[in-house]
C-alpha positions as CSV (number, residue, x, y, z in Angstrom):
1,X,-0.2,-27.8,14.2
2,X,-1.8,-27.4,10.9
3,X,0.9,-27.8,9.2
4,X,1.7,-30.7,10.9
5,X,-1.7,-32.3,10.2
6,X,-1.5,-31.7,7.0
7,X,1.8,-32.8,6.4
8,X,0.8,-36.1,8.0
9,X,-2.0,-36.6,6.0
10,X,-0.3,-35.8,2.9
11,X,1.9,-38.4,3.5
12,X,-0.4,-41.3,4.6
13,X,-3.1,-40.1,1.5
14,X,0.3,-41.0,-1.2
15,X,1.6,-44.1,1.2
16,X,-2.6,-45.4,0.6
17,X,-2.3,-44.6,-2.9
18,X,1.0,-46.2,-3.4
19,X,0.0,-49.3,-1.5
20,X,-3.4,-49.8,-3.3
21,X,-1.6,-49.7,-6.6
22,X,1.3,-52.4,-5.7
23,X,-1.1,-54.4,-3.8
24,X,-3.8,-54.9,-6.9
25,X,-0.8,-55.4,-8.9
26,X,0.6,-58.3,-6.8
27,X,-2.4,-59.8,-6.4
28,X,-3.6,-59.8,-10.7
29,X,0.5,-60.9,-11.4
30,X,1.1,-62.8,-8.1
31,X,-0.2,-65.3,-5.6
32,X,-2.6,-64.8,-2.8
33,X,0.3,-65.3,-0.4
34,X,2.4,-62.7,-1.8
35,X,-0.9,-59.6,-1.5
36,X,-1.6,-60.7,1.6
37,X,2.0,-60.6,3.3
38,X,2.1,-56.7,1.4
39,X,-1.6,-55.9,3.1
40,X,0.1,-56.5,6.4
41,X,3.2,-54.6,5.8
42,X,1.5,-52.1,4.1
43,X,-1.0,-51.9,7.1
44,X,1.3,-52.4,9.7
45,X,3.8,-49.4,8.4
46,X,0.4,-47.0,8.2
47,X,-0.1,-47.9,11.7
48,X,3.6,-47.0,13.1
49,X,3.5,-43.7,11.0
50,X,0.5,-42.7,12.6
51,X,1.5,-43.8,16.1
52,X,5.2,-42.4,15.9
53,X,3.2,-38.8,14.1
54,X,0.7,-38.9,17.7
55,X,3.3,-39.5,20.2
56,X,5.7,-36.5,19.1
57,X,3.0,-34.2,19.0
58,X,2.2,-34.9,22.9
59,X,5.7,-35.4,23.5
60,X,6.3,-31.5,22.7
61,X,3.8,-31.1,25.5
62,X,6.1,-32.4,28.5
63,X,8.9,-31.3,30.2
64,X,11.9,-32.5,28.6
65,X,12.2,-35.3,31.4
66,X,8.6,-36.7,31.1
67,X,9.1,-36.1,26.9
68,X,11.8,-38.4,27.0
69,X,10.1,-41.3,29.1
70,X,7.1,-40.5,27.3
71,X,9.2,-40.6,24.1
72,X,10.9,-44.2,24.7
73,X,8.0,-46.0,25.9
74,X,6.2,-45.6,22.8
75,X,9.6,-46.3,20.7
76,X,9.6,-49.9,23.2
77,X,5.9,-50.3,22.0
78,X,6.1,-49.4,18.8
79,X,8.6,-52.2,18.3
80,X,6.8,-54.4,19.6
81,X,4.4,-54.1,17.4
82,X,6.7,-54.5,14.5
83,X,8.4,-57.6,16.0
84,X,4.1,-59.3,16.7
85,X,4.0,-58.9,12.8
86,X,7.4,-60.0,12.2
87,X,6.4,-63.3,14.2
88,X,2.7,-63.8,13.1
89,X,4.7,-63.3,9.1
90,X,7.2,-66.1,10.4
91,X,4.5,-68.6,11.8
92,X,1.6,-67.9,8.8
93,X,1.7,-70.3,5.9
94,X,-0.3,-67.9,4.0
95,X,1.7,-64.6,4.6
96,X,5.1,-64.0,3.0
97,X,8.0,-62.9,5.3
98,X,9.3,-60.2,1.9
99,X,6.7,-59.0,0.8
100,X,5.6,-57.9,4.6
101,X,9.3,-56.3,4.7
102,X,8.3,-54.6,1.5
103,X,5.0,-53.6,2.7
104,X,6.2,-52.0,6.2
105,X,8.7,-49.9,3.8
106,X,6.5,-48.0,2.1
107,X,5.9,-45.0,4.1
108,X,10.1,-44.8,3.8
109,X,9.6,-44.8,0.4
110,X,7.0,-42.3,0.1
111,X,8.5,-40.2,2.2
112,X,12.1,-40.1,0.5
113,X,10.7,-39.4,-2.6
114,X,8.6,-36.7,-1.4
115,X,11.8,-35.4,-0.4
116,X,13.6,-35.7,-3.4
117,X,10.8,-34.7,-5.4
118,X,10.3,-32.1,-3.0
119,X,6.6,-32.7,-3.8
120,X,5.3,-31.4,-0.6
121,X,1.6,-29.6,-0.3
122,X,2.4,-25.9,-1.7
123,X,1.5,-23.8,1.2
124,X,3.9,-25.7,3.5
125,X,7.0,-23.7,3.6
126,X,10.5,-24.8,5.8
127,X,9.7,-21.2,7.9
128,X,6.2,-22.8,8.7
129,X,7.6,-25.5,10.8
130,X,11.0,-23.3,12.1
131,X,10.3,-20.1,11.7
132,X,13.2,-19.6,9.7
133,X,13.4,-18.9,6.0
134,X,15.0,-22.1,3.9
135,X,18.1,-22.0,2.6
């Protein structure tokens, strides 16, 4: 579970860093409209990460049958969330439909290039999380 923890907060320190440095950007070279809609993204993809990151951990809890309920309840809610911002983007003069997308991508992004960077913390080893040694 440490390595879990620390995984996640790797991951939501570089997704903070990454959004801080696009939003100030957008919002020296851009208009109010455009920052704002990436502030919601940005907050509303921090948000899913840490809700999807909570409800595997006490999904590995249950029995396989409860895990699975438990599981898709909380991929129905988390979609709703995504489709309230979606909406609230759609029906807000003063929030840009894009730059949300963009926003709500950002943990993705971080992610993938983690991945291809393979930038993860160096004590976190593939054998931590499987028990197995990497290939």
């Amino acid at each position: 579970m440490k390595a879990l923890r620390k995984t996640r907060l790797f991951v939501l320190k570089w997704t903070a860093l990454l959004d801080f440095c696009i939003l100030l950007l957008l919002f020296v070279l851009s208009s109010y409209k455009i920052a704002f809609g990436f502030f919601v993204g940005s907050v509303m993809s921090l948000i899913n990460f840490q809700l999807l990151s909570t409800s595997l951990q006490k999904a590995v809890e249950f029995s396989p049958i409860k895990a699975g309920i438990y599981v898709f309840v909380q991929y129905i809610i988390r979609y709703m969330l995504w489709f309230a911002v979606f909406y609230i983007a759609l029906q807000r003069n003063d929030v840009n439909l894009l730059t949300t997308v963009m926003g709500m991508l950002t943990v993705k992004l971080v992610v993938l290039t983690i991945n291809a960077l393979n930038y993860w913390p160096n004590s976190q080893k593939y054998s931590e999380f499987t028990g197995k040694e990497g290939n």
